[in-house]
Structure formats: structure tokens, C-alpha cells
PyMOL Python script that loads the backbone (N, CA, C, O; Angstrom):
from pymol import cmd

cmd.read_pdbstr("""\
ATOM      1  N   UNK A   1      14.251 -10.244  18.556  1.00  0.00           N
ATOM      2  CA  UNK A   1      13.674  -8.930  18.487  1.00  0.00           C
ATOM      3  C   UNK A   1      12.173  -9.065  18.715  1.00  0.00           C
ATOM      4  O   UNK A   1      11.351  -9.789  18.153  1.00  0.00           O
ATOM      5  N   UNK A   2      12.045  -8.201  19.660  1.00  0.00           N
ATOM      6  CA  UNK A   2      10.435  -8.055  19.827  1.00  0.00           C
ATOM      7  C   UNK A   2       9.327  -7.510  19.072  1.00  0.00           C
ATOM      8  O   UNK A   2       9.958  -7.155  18.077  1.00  0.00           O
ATOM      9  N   UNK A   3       8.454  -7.276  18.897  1.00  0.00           N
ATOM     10  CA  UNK A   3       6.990  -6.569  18.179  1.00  0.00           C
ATOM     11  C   UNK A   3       6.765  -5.824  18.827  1.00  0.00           C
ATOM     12  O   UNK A   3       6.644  -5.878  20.051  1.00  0.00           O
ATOM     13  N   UNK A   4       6.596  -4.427  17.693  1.00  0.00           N
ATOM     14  CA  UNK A   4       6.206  -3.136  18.350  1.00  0.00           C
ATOM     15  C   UNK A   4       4.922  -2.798  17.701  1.00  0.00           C
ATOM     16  O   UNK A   4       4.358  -3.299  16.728  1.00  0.00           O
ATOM     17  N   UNK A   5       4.649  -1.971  18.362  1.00  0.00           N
ATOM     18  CA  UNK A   5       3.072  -1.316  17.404  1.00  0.00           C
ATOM     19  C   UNK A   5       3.449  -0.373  16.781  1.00  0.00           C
ATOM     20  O   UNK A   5       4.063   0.553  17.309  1.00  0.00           O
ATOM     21  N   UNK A   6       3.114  -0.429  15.361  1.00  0.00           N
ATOM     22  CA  UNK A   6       3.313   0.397  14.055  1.00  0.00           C
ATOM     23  C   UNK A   6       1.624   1.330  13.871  1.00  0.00           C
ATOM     24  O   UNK A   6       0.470   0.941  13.691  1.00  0.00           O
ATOM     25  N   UNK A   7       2.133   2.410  13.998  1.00  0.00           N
ATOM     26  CA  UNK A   7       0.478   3.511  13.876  1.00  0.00           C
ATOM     27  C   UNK A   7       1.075   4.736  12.989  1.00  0.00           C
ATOM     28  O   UNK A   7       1.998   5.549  13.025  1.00  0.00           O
ATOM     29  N   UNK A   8      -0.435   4.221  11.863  1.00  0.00           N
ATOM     30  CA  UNK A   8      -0.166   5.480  10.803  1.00  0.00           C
ATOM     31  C   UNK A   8      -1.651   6.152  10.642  1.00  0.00           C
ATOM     32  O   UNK A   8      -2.561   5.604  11.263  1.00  0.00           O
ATOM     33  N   UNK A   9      -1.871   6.987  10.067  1.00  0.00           N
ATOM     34  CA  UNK A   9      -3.176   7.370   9.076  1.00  0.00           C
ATOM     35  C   UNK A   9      -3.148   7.278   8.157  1.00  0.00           C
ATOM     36  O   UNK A   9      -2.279   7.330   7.286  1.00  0.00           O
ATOM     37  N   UNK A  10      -4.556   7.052   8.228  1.00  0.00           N
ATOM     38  CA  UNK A  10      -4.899   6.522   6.202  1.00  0.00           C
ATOM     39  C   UNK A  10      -6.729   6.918   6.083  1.00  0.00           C
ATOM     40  O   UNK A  10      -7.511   7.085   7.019  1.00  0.00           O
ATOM     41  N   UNK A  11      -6.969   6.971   4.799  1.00  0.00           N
ATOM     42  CA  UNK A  11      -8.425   7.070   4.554  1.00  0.00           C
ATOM     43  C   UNK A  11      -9.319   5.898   5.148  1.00  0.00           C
ATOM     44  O   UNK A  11      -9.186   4.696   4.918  1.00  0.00           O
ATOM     45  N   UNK A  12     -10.428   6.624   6.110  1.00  0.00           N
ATOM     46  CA  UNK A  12     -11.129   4.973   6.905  1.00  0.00           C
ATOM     47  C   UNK A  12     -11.422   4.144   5.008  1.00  0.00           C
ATOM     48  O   UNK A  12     -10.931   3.081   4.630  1.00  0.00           O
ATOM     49  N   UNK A  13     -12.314   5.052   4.207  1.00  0.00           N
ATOM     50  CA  UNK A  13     -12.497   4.090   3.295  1.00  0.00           C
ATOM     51  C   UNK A  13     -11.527   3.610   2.628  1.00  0.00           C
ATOM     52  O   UNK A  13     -11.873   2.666   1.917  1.00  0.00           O
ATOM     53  N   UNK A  14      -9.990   3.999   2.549  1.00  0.00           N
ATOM     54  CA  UNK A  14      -9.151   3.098   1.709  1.00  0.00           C
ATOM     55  C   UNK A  14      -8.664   1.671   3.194  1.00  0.00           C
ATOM     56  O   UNK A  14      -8.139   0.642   2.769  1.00  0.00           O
ATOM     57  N   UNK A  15      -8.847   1.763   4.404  1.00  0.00           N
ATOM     58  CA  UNK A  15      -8.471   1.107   5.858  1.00  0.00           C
ATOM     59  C   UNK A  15      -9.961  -0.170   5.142  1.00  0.00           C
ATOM     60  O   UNK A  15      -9.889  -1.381   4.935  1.00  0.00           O
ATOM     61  N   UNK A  16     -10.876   0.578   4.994  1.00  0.00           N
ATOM     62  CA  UNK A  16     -12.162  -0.639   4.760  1.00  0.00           C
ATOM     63  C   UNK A  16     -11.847  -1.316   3.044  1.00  0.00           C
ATOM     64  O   UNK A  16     -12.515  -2.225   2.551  1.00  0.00           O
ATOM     65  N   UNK A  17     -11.353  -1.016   2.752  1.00  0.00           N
ATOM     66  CA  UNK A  17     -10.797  -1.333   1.115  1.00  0.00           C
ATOM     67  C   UNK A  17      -9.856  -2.376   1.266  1.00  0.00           C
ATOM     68  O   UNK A  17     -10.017  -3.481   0.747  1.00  0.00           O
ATOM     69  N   UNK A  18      -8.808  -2.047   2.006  1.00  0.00           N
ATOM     70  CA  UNK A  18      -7.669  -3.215   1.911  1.00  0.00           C
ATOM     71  C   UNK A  18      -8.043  -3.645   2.898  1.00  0.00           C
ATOM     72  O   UNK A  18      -7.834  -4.793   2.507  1.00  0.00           O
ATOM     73  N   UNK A  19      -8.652  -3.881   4.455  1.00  0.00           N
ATOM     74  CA  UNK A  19      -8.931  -4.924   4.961  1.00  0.00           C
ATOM     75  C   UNK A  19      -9.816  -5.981   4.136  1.00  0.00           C
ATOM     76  O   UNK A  19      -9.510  -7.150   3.903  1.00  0.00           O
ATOM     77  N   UNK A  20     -10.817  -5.401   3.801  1.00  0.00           N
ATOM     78  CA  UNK A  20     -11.920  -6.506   2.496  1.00  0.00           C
ATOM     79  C   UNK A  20     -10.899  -7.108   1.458  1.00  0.00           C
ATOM     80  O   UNK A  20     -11.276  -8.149   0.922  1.00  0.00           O
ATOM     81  N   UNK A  21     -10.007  -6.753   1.192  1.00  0.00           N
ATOM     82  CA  UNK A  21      -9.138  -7.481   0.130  1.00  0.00           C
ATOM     83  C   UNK A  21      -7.990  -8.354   0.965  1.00  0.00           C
ATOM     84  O   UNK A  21      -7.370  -9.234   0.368  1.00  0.00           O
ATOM     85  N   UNK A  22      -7.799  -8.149   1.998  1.00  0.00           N
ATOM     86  CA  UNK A  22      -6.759  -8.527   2.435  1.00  0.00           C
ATOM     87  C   UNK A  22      -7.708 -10.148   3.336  1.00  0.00           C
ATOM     88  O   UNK A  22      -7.189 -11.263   3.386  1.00  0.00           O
ATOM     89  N   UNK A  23      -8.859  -9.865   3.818  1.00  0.00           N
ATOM     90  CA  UNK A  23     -10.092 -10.905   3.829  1.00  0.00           C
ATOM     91  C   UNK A  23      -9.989 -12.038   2.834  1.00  0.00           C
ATOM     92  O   UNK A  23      -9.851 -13.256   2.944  1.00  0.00           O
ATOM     93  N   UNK A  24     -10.122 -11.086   1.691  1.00  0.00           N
ATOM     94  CA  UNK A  24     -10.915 -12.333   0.412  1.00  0.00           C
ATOM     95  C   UNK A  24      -9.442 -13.035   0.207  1.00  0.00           C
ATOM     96  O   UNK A  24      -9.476 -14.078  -0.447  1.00  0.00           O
ATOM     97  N   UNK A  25      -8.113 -12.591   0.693  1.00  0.00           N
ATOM     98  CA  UNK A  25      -6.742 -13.510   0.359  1.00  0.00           C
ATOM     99  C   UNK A  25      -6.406 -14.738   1.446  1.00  0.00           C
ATOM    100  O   UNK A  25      -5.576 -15.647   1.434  1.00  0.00           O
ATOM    101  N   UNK A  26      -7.640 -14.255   2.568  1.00  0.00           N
ATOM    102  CA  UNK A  26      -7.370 -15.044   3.600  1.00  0.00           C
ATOM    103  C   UNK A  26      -6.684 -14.487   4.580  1.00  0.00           C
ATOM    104  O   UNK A  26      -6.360 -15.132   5.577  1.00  0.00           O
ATOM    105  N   UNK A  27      -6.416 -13.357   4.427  1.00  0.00           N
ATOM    106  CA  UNK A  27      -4.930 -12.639   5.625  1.00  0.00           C
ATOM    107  C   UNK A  27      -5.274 -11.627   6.151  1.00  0.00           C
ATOM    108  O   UNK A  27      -6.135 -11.103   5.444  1.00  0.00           O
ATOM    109  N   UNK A  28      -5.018 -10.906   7.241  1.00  0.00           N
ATOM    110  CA  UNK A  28      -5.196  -9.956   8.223  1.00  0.00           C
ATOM    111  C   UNK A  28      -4.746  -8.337   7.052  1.00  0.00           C
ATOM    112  O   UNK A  28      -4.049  -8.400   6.039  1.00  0.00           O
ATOM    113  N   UNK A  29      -5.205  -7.435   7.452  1.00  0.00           N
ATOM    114  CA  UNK A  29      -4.548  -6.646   6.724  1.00  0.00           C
ATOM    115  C   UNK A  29      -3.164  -5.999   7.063  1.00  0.00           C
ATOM    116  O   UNK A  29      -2.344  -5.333   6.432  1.00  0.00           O
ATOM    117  N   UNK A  30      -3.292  -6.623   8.696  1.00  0.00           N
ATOM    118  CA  UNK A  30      -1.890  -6.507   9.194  1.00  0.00           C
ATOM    119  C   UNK A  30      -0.731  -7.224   8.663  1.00  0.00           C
ATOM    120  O   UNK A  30       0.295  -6.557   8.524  1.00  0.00           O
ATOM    121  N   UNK A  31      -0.708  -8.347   8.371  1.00  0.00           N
ATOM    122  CA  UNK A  31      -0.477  -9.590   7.626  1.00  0.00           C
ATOM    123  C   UNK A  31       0.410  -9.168   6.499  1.00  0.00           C
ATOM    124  O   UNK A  31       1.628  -9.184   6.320  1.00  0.00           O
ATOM    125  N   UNK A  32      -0.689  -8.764   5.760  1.00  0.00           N
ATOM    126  CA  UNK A  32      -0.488  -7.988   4.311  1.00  0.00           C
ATOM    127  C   UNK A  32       0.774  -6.673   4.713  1.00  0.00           C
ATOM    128  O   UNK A  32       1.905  -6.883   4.273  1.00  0.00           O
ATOM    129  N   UNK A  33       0.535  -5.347   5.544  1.00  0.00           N
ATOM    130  CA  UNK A  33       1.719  -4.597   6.010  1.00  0.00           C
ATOM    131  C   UNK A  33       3.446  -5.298   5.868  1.00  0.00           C
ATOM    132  O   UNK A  33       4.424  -5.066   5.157  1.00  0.00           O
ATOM    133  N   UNK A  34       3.171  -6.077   6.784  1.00  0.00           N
ATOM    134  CA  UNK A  34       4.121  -6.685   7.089  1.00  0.00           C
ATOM    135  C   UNK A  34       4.876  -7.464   6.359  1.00  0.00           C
ATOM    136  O   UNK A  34       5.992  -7.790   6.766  1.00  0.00           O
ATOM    137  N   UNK A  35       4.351  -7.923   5.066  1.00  0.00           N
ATOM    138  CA  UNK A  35       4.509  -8.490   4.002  1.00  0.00           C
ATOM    139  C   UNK A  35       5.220  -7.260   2.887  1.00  0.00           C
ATOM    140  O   UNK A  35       6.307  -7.466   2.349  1.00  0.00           O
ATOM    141  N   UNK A  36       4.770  -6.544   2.758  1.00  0.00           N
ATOM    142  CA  UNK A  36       4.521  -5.029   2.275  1.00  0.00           C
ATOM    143  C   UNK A  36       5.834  -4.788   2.855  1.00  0.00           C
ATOM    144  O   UNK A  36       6.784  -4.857   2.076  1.00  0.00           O
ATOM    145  N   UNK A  37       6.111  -4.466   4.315  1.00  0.00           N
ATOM    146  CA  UNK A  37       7.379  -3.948   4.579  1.00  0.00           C
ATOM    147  C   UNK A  37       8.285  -4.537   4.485  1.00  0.00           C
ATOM    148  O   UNK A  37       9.290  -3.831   4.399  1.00  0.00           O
ATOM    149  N   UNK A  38       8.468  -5.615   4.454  1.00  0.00           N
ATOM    150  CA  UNK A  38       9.666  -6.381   4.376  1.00  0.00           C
ATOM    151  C   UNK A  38       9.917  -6.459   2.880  1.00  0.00           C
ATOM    152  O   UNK A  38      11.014  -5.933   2.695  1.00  0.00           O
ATOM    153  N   UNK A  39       9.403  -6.876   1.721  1.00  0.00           N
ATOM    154  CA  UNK A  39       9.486  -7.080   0.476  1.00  0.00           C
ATOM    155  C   UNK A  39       9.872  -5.650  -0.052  1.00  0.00           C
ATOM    156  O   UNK A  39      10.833  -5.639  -0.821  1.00  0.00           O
ATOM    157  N   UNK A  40       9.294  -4.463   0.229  1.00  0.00           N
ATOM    158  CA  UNK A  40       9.955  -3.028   0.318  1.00  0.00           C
ATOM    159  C   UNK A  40      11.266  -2.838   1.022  1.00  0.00           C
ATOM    160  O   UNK A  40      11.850  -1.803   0.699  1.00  0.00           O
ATOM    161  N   UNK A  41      11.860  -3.591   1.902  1.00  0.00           N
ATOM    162  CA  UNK A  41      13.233  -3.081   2.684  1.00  0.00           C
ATOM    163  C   UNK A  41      14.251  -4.048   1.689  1.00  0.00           C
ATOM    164  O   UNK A  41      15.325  -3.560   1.338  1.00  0.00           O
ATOM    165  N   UNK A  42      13.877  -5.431   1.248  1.00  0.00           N
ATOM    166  CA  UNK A  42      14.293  -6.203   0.689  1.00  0.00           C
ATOM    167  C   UNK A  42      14.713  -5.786  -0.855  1.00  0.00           C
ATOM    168  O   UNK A  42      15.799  -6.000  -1.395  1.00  0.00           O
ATOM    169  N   UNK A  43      13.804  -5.271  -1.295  1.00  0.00           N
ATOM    170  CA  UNK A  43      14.117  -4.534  -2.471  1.00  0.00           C
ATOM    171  C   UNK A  43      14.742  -3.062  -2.830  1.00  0.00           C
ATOM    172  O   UNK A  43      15.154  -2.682  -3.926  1.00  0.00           O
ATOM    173  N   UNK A  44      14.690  -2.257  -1.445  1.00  0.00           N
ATOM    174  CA  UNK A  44      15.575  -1.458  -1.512  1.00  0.00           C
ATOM    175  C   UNK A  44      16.795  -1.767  -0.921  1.00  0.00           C
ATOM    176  O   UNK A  44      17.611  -0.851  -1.033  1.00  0.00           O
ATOM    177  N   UNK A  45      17.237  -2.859  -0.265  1.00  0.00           N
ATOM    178  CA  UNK A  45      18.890  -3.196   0.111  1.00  0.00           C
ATOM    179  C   UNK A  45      19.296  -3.807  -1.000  1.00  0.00           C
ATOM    180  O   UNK A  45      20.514  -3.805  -1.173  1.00  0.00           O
ATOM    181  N   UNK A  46      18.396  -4.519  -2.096  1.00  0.00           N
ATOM    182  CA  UNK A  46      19.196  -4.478  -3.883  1.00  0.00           C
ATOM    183  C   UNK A  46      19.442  -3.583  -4.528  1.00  0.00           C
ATOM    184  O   UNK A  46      20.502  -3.420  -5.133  1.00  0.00           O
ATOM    185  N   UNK A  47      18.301  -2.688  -4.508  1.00  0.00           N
ATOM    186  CA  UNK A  47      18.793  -1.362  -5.237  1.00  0.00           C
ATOM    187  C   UNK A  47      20.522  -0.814  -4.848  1.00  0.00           C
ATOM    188  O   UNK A  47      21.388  -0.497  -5.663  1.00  0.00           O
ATOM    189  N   UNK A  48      20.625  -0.848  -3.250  1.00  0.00           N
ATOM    190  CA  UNK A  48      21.996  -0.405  -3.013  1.00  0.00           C
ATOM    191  C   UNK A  48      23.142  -1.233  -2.603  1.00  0.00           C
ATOM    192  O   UNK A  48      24.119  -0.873  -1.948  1.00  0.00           O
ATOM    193  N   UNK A  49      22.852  -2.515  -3.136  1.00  0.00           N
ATOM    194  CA  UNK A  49      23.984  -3.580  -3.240  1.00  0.00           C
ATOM    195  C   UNK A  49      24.657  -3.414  -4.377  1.00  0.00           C
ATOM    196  O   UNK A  49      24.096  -2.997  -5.390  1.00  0.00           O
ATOM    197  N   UNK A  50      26.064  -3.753  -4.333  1.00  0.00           N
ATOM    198  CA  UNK A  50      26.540  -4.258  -5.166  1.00  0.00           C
ATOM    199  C   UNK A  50      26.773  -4.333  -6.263  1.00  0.00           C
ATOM    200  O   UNK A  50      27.193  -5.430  -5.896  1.00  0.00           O
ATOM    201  N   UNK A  51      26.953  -4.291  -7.359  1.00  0.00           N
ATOM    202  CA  UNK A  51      26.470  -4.772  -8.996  1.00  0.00           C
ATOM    203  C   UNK A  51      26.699  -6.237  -8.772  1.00  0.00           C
ATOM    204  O   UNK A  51      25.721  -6.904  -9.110  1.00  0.00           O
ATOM    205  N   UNK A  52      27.424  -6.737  -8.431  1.00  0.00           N
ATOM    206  CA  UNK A  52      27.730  -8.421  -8.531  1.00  0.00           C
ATOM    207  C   UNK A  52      27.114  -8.872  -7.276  1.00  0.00           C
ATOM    208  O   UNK A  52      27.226 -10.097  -7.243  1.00  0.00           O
ATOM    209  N   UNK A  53      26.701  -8.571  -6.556  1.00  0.00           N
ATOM    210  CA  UNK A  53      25.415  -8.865  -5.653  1.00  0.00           C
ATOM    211  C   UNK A  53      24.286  -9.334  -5.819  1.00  0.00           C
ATOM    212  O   UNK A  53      23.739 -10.405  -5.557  1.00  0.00           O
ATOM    213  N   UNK A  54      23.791  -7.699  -6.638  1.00  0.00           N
ATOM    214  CA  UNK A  54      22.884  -8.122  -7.306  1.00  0.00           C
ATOM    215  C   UNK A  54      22.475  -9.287  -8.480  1.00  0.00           C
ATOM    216  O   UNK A  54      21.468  -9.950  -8.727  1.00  0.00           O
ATOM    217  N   UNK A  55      23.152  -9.220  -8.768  1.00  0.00           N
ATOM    218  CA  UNK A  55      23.962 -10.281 -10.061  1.00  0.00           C
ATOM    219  C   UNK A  55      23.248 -11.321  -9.620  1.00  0.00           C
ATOM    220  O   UNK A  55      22.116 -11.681  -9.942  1.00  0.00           O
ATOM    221  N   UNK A  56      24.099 -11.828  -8.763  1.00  0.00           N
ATOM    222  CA  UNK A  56      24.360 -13.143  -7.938  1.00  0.00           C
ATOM    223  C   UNK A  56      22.355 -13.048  -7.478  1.00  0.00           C
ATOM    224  O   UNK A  56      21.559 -13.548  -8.273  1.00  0.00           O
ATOM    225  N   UNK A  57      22.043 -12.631  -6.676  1.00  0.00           N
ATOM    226  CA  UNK A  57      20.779 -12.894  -6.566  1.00  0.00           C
ATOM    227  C   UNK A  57      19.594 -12.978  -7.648  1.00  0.00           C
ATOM    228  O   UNK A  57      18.618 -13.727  -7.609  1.00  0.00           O
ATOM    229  N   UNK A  58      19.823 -12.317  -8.325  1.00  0.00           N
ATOM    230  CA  UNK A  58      19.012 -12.298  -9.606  1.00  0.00           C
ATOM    231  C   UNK A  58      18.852 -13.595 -10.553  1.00  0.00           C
ATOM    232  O   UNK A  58      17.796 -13.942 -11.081  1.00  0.00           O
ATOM    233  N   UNK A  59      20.594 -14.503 -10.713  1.00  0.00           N
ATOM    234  CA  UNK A  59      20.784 -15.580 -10.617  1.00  0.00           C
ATOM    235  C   UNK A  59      20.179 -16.661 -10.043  1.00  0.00           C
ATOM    236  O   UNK A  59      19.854 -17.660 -10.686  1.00  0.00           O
ATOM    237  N   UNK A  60      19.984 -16.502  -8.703  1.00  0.00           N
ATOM    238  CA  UNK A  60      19.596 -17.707  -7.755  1.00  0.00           C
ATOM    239  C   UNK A  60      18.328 -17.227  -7.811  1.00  0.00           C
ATOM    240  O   UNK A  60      17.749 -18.173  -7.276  1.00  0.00           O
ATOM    241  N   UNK A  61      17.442 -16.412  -8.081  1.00  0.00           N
ATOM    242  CA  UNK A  61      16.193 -15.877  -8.252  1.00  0.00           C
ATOM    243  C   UNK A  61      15.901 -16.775  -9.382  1.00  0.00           C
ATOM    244  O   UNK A  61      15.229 -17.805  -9.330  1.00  0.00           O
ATOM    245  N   UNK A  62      16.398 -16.343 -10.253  1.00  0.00           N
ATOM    246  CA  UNK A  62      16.065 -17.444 -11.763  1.00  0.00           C
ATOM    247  C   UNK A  62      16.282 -18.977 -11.660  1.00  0.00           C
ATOM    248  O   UNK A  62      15.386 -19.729 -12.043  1.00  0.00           O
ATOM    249  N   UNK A  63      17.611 -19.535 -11.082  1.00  0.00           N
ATOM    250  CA  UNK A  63      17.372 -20.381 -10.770  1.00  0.00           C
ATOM    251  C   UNK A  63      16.536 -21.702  -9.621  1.00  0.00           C
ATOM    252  O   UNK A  63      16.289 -22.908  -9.615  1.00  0.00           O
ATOM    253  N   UNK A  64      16.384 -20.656  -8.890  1.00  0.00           N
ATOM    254  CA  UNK A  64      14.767 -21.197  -8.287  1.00  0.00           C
ATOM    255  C   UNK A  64      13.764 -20.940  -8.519  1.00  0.00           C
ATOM    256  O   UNK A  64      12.891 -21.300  -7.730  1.00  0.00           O
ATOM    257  N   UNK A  65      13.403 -20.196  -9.711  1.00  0.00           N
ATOM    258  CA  UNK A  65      12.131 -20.305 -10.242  1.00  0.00           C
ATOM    259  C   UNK A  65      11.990 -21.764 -11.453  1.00  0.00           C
ATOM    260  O   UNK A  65      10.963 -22.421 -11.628  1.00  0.00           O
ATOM    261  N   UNK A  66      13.505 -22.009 -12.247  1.00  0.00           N
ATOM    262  CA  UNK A  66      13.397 -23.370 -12.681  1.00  0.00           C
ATOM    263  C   UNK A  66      12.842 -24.267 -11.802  1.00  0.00           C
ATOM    264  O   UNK A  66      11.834 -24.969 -11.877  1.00  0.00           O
ATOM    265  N   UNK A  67      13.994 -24.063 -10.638  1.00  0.00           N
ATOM    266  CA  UNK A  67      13.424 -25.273 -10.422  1.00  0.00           C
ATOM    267  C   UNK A  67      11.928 -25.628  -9.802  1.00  0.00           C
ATOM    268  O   UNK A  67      11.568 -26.778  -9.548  1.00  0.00           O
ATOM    269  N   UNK A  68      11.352 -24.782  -9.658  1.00  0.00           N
ATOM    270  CA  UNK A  68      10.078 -24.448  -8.578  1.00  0.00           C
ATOM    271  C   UNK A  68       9.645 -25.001 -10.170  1.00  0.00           C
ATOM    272  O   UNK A  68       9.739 -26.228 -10.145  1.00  0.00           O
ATOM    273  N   UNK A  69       9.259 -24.588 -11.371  1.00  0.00           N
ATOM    274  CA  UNK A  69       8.587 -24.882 -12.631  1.00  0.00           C
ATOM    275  C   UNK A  69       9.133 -26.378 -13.157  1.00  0.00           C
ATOM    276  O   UNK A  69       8.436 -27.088 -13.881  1.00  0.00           O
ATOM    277  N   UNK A  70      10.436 -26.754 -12.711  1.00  0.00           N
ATOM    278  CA  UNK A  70      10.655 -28.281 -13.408  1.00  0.00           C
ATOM    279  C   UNK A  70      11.125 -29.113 -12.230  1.00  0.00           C
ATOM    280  O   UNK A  70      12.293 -29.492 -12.316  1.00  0.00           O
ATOM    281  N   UNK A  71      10.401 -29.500 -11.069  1.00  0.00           N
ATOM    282  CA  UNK A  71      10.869 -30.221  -9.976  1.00  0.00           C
ATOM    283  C   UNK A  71      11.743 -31.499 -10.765  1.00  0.00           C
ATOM    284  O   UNK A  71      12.313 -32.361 -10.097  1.00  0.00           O
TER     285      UNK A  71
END
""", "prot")
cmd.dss("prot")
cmd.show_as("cartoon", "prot")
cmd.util.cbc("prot")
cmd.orient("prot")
């Protein structure tokens, strides 16, 4: 799948707000969007999964945060 151009409006001073923050993280503020949209689509296809779906991920969520904390 290819890259399209995504165009919205927004306040220039909130556009100069999160680019300066999205700077001091090291990342584009485009960067940041894109991050933003996916973690938003990701969390609304849990909301409408499953109950034992969810389950199950919430699970492997916890269990890779062990292990990420006790290599």
C-alpha cells in the first residue's frame, strides 16, 4: 500500500505547539500523526473485538511487559 497525503485544519498556534513538542521528542510532527493514527485504529478494533480476544491480548500485553521488566 502506498502513501497518501492526509490534509486537515487546525489552529496555526496549536500546528506551532505540537511541532515544538514533537521536535524536543526527536520526531516530525508527522511522525507523531501517524503514530496517533494507528494506536487510535488499534485501540478501537479492541474495543470491538471479541471478549476473549480481547482477553487474549491483554494477556500477551501483560506478559510482555514481564518480560520486557525481567529479561
Amino acid at each position: 500500500m502506498g502513501d497518501v497525503t492526509f490534509t486537515l485544519r487546525v489552529d496555526e498556534a496549536l500546528k506551532t505547539e505540537f511541532a515544538a513538542a514533537a521536535k524536543a521528542c526527536d520526531r516530525t510532527a508527522a511522525q507523531l500523526l501517524r503514530d496517533f493514527m494507528r494506536a487510535y485504529v488499534q485501540q478501537q478494533a479492541q474495543a470491538t473485538a471479541p471478549a476473549d480476544e480481547v482477553e487474549a491480548t491483554a494477556i500477551h500485553s501483560t506478559i510482555g511487559a514481564h518480560i520486557a521488566k525481567n529479561p
